[in-house]
C-alpha positions in Angstrom: 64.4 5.6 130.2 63.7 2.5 129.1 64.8 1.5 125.4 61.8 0.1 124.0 59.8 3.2 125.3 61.8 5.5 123.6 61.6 3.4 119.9 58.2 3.9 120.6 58.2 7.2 121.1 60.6 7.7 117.9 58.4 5.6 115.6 55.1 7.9 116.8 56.5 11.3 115.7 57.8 9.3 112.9 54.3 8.1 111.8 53.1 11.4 112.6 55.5 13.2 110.3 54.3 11.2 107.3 51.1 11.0 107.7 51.1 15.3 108.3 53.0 15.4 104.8 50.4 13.0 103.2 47.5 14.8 104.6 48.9 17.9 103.0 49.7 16.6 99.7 46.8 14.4 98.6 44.4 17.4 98.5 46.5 18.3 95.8 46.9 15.3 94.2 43.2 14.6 94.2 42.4 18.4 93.1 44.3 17.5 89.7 42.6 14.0 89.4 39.3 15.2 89.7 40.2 17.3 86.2 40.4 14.0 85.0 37.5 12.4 86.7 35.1 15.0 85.5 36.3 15.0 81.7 35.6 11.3 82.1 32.2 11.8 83.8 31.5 13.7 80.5 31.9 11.3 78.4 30.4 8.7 80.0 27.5 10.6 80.8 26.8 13.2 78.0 26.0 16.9 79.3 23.4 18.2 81.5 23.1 15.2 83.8 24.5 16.8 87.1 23.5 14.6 89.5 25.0 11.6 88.1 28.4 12.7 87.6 28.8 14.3 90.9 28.2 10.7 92.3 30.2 9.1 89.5 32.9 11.3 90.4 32.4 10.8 94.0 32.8 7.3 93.7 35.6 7.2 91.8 37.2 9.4 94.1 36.7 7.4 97.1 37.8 4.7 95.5 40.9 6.2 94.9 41.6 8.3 97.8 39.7 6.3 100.1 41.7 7.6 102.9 41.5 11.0 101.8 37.6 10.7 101.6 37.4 9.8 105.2 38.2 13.3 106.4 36.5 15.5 103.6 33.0 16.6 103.7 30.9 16.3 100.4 30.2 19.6 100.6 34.0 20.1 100.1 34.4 17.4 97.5 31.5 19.4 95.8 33.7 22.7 95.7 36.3 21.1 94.3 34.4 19.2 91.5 33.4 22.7 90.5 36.9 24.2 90.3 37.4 21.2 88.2 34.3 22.1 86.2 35.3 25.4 85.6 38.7 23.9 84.4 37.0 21.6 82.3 34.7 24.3 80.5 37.3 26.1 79.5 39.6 23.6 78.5 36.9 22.6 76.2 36.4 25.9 74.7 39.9 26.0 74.0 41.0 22.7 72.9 39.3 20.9 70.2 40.7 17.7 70.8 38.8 17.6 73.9 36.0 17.9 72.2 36.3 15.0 70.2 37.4 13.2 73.1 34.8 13.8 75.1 32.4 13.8 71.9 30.8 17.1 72.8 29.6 18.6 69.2 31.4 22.1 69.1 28.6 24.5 68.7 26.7 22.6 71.6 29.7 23.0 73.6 30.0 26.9 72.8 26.1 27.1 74.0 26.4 24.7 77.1 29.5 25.7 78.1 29.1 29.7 77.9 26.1 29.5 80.5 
């Protein structure tokens, strides 16, 4: 067998190996950022505008998993901004320095966020 055929061979499977244990990670990865993203989204954008941080979120997140974004449908991306959501709601019915970082009056929040 010819050397340079077999490098090539070694370097494909090698490729292939890291870009399998990427693939499986960055789901992961962009599952915890999003917790982020959408406390973010919440401040920016005060409550009940919906629309507007799903695509603030959504392009944040392809801008930083842009390779992850290729191969995830929105309707996923959507399922997992609402596991975030769901995250988020509690964590700001729990945690009062949320709250105040994401400026949502505490009363309001109780109301909005107990829906």
């Amino acid at each position: 067998m010819n050397i340079y055929l077999l490098i090539f061979i070694i370097l494909v499977i090698l490729l292939a190996v890291i870009f399998i244990v990427g693939a499986v990670k960055s789901p992961k990865k962009a599952k915890i950022w999003l917790r982020a993203a959408v406390l973010e989204a919440e401040k920016v954008l005060g409550t009940d505008t919906g629309k507007a941080k799903l695509q603030y979120v959504y392009n944040l997140f392809v801008e930083k998993f842009k390779f992850l974004s290729i191969f995830i449908s929105f309707d996923l991306f959507q399922e997992w901004v609402n596991e975030a959501l769901k995250w988020m709601d509690q964590q700001l019915l729990t945690n009062p320095n949320l709250d105040k970082y994401v400026g949502v009056d505490p009363e309001r929040a109780k109301d909005h966020y107990l829906k």
